[in-house]
C-alpha positions in Angstrom: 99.8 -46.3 -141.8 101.0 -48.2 -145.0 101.8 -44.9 -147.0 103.8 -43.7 -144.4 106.0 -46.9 -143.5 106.4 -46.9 -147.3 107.9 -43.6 -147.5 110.4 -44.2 -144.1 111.3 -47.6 -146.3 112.4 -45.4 -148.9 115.1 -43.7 -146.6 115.7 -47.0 -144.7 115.1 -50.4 -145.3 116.2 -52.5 -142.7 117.9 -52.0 -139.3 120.7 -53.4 -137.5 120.2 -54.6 -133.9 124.0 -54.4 -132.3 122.9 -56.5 -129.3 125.8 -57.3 -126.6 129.0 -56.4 -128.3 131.1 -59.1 -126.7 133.3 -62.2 -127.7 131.9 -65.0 -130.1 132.6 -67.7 -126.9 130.8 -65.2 -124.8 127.8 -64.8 -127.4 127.7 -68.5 -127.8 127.9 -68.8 -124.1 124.7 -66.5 -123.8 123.1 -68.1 -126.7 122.8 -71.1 -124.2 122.4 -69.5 -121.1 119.3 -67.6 -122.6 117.2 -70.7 -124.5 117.6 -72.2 -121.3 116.3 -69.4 -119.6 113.7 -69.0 -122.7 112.7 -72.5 -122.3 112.1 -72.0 -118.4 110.2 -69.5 -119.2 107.5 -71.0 -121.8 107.2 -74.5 -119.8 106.8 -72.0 -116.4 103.7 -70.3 -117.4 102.5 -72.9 -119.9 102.4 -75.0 -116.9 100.4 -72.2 -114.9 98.1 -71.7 -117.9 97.6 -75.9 -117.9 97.0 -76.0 -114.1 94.0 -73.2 -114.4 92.2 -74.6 -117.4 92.1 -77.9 -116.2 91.8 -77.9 -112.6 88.1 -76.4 -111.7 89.3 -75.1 -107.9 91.1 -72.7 -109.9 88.4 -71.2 -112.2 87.8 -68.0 -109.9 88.1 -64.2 -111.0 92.0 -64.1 -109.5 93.3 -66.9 -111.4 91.2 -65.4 -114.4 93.7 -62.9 -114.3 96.8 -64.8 -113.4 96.4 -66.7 -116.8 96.3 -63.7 -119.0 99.6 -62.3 -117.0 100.8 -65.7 -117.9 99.8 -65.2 -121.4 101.3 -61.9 -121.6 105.1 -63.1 -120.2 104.7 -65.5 -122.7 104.1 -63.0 -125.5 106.8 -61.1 -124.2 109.6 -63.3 -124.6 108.2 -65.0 -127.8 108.6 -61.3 -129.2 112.4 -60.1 -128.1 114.1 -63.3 -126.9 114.0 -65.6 -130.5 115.2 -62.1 -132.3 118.2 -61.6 -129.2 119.4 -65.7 -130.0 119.3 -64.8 -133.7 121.7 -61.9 -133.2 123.9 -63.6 -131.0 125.1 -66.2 -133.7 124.8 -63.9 -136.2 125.2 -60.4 -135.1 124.8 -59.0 -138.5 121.8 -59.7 -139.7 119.4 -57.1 -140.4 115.5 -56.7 -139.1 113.8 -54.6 -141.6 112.0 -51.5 -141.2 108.5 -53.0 -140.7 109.5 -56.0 -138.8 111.1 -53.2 -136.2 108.2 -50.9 -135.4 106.1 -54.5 -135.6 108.5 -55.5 -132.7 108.1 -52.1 -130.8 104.7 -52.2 -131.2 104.0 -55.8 -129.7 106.5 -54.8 -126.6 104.9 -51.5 -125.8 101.5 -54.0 -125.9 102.5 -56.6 -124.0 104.4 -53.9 -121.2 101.2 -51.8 -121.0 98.9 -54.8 -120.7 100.6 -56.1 -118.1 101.0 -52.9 -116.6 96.8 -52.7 -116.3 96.2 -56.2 -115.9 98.7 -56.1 -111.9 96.9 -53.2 -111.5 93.4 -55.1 -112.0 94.6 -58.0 -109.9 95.9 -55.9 -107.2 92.0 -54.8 -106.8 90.8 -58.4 -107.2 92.5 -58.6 -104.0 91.2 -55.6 -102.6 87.9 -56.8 -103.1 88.6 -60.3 -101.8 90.0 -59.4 -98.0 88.2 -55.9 -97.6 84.6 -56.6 -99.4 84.5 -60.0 -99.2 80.8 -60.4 -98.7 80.1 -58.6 -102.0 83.1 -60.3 -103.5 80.9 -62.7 -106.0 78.8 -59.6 -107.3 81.4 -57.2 -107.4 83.7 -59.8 -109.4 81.3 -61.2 -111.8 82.3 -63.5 -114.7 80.8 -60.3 -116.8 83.2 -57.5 -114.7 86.3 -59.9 -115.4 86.0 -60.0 -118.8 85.2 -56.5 -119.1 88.2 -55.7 -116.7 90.9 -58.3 -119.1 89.7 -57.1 -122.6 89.8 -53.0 -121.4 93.5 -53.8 -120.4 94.4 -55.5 -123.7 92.4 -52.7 -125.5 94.2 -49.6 -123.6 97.5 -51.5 -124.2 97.5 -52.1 -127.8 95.8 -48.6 -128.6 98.6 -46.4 -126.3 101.1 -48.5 -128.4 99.6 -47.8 -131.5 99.9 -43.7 -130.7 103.8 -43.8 -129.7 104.1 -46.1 -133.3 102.0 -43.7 -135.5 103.9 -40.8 -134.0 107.5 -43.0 -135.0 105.7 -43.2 -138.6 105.8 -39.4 -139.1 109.9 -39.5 -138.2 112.2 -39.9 -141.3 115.2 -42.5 -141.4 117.8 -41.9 -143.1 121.0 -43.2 -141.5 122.7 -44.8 -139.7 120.1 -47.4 -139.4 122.2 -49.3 -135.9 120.1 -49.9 -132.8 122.6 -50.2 -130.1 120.2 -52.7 -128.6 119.4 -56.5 -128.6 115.6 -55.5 -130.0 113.8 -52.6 -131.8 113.4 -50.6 -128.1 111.4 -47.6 -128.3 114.0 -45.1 -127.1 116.8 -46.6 -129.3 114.7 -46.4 -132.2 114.1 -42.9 -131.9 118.1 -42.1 -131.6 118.3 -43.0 -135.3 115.5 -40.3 -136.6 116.9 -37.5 -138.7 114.2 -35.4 -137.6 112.9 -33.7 -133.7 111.7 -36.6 -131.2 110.8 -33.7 -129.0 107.3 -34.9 -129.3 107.9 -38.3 -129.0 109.6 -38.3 -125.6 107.2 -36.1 -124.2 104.1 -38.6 -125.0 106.8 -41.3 -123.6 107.2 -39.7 -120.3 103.2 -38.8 -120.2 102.3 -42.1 -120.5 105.1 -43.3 -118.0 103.2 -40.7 -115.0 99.7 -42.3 -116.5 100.7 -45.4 -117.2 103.4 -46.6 -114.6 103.2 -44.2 -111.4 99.9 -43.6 -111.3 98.7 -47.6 -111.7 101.9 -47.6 -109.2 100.2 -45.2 -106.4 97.0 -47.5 -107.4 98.1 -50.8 -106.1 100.1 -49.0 -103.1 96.6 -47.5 -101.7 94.9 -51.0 -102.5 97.5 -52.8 -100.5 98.0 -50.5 -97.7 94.1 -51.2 -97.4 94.8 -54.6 -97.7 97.1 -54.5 -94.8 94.9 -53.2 -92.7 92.4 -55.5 -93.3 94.6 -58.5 -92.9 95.8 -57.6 -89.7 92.0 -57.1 -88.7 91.2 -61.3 -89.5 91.1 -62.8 -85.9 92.2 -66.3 -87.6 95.5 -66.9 -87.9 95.2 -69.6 -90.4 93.3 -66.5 -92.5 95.5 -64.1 -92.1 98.2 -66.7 -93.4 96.2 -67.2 -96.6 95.5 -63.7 -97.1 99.0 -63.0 -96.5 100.7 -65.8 -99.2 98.3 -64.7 -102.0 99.0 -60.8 -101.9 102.7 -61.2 -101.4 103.4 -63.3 -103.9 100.9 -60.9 -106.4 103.7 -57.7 -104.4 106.6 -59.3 -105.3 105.7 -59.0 -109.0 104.3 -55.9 -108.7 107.4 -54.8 -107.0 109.9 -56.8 -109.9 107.7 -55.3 -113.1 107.4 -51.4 -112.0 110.9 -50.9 -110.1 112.4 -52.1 -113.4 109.8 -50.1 -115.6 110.1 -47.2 -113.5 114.4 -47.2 -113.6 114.4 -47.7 -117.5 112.2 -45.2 -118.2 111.9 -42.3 -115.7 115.3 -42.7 -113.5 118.3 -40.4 -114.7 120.7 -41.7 -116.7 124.6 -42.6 -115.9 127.3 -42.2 -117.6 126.5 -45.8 -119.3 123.0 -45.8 -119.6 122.9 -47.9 -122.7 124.2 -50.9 -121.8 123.4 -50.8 -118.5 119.5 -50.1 -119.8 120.4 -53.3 -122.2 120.7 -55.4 -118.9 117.6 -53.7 -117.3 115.4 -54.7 -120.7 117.3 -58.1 -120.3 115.5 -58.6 -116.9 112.4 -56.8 -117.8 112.0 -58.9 -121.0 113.6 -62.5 -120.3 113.8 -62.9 -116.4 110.6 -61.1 -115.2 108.2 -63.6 -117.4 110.5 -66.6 -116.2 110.4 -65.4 -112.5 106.6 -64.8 -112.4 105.2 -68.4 -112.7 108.1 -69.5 -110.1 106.8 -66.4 -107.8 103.5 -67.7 -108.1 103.9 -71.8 -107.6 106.1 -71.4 -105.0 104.2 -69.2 -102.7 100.7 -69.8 -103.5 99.3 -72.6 -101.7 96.3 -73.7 -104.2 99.0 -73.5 -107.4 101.4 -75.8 -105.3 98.0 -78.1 -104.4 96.9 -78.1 -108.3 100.2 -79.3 -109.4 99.9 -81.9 -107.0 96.4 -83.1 -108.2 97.7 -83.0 -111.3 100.6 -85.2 -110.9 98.2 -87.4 -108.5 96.1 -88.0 -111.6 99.0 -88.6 -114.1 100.3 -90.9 -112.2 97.1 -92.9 -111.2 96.5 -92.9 -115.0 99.8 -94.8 -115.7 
């Protein structure tokens, strides 16, 4: 792995991430406009990673879950947003070779993760409404664990193989990514060499990895459905209801923009209109989840109001 960064190195160095060619007021402009949005972000799902460890209602197999997909936006945005603000002040300067495919490799992590981990909470769900009887066995403490570290496992070794395969491509100029981080795709545009190889394994692992988790969730949820309208009790078929749409909406936010960068043809601008698509995917799909979640979720909104009972019965 060493030997063969070392010898791209050799050709080139460092790259240059163009970002959003625009004005300096309009780069200073979105300088702002994205720390605050960065800063949304980190308190959002900081605060939904505080609520679960220290309220105990919320130690079950589905908020589990939730905290690692909390865990995971953060990661996202902590690796492509700090990198975007840099570029926006100063637009030229340089990433280097390894701190690139470091950055592609952590995205492609984090993206595949949370890929599995919707997936994995679509069927907590599933389990919950349609099984809910053998709920407890079926979603032991032991399961969940196993179910969280195969996810972080698959993700990080599936990155790893579209990373090795970038290793064996030389660099030799011109060493600009006309994009506001070390994207994949981008990335490759810069090879002096075939990437026939490469976008094949891309586009594999988008049919493994996106539409078939995709058709996944759909079955569990059309199951879901049914069982839901089943529940004789309204005030059940309420609560059912509020925790599986709020767990859709995501689903329906992460793979509709997954699915368009990656799979849906491209336009006669596809790069700066895939810049804006990466731009939600990476910055306002991590900042939206925690809101998703606290604002139609009945036992997030109810922990946040323990909390705040506590804080101020404390003072």
């Amino acid at each position: 792995f060493n030997s063969k960064m070392e010898k791209n190195q050799t050709m080139v160095t460092e790259f240059i991430l163009l970002g959003f060619r625009l004005g300096p007021k309009i780069h200073i402009f979105l300088f702002g406009l994205f720390s605050l949005f960065y800063a949304c972000t980190l308190l959002g799902n900081g605060l939904i990673l505080g609520l679960i460890s220290l309220d105990s209602r919320l130690h079950t197999p589905m908020y589990f879950f939730l905290s690692h997909l909390a865990i995971v936006d953060i990661a996202y945005a902590c690796n492509t947003v700090p990198q975007m603000l840099v570029n926006l002040l100063k637009p030229d300067k340089p990433i280097s070779f390894a701190g690139c495919l470091t950055q592609t490799f952590l995205f492609l992590t984090f993206a595949l993760t949370e890929c599995l981990l919707l997936v994995v909470m679509s069927y907590d769900r599933y389990v919950a409404i349609c099984h809910p009887l053998r709920y407890s066995a079926i979603m032991s403490w032991r399961g969940c664990f196993t179910l969280v570290t195969t996810s972080w496992a698959c993700g990080s070794l599936l990155a790893l193989v579209h990373v090795v395969l970038i290793l064996r491509l030389p660099f030799c100029g011109p060493h600009e990514v006309n994009h506001f981080f070390c994207e994949i795709l981008s990335v490759l545009k810069l090879a002096c060499a075939d990437t026939q190889l490469n976008k094949v394994v891309i586009f594999v692992a988008c049919m493994f990895i996106l539409v078939g988790p995709l058709c996944l969730v759909l079955v569990s949820y059309s199951r879901i459905l049914l069982a839901i309208v089943r529940i004789q009790s309204g005030e059940g078929r309420r609560k059912a209801f509020s925790t599986c749409s709020s767990h859709l909406c995501v689903v329906g936010l992460f793979f509709g923009s997954a699915i368009v960068m990656y799979m849906a043809p491209k336009s006669r601008h596809p790069e700066e209109q895939q810049k804006i698509l990466f731009l939600f995917y990476s910055l306002f799909n991590p900042m939206l989840n925690p809101l998703i979640y606290s604002l139609r979720n009945a036992e997030v909104k109810n922990a946040l109001r323990r909390a705040m009972c506590k804080e101020g019965h404390s003072q």
